[in-house]
C-alpha positions in Angstrom: 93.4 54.1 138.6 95.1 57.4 140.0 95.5 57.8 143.6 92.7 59.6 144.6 90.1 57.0 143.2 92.2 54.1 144.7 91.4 55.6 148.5 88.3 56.6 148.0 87.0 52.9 146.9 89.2 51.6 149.7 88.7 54.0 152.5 86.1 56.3 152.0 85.9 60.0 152.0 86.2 60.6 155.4 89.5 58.3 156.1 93.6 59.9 155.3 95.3 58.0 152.6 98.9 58.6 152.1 99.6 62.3 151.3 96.1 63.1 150.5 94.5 64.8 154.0 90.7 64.8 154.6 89.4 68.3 155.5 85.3 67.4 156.1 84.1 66.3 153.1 87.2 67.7 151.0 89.7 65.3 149.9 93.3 67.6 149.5 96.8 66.6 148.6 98.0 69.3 151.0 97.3 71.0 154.5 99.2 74.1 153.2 97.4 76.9 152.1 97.3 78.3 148.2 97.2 81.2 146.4 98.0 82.3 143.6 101.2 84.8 142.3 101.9 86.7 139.7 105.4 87.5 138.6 107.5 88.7 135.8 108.3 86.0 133.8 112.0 86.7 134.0 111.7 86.1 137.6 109.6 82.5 137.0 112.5 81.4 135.1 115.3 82.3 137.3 113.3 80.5 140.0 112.9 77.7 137.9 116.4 77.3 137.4 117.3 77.8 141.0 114.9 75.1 141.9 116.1 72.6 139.1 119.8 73.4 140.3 118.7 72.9 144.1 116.9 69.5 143.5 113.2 71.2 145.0 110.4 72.3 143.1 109.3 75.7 142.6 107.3 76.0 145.8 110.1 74.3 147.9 112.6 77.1 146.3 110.3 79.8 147.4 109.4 78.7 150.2 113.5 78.1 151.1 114.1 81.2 150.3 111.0 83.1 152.4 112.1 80.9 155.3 116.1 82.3 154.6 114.7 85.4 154.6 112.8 85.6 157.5 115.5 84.0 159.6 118.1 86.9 157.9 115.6 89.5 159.3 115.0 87.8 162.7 118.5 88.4 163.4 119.2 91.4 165.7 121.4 93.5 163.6 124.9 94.0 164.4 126.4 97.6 165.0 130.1 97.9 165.0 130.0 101.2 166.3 127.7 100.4 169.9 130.8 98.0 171.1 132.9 100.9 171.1 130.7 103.9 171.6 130.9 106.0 175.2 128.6 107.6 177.2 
């Protein structure tokens, strides 16, 4: 019996069981939201391999390199030139 089932019989629709959250009546594996993308394939596969070589699954390689992302452009940018510049 898969996971799902096995909670249900043993603690109802309304109770948490392991990963699975309860969201009213909805039983979900995940509280993270989903959508779905469309990309080039070539792009699917490089992510695939970057994921495979980085021991995560697709979604934890996207969503590492969103969060890298984000952090690059939170950074205040550097200008060499303002250190130096005169009024």
């Amino acid at each position: 019996m898969d996971h799902f089932f096995s909670c249900v019989q043993r603690f109802g629709m309304f109770m948490s069981c392991g990963s699975h959250i309860n969201h009213g009546e909805k039983h979900v594996k995940h509280a993270h939201p989903q959508f779905k993308l469309r990309i080039p394939l070539g792009l699917k596969r490089w992510l695939e391999t970057e994921a495979t070589s980085n021991h995560r699954s697709i979604s934890g390689q996207i969503i590492y390199l969103l969060e890298e992302t984000k952090k690059a452009s939170d950074q205040p940018a550097s200008n060499p030139d303002a250190s130096t510049s005169t009024l």
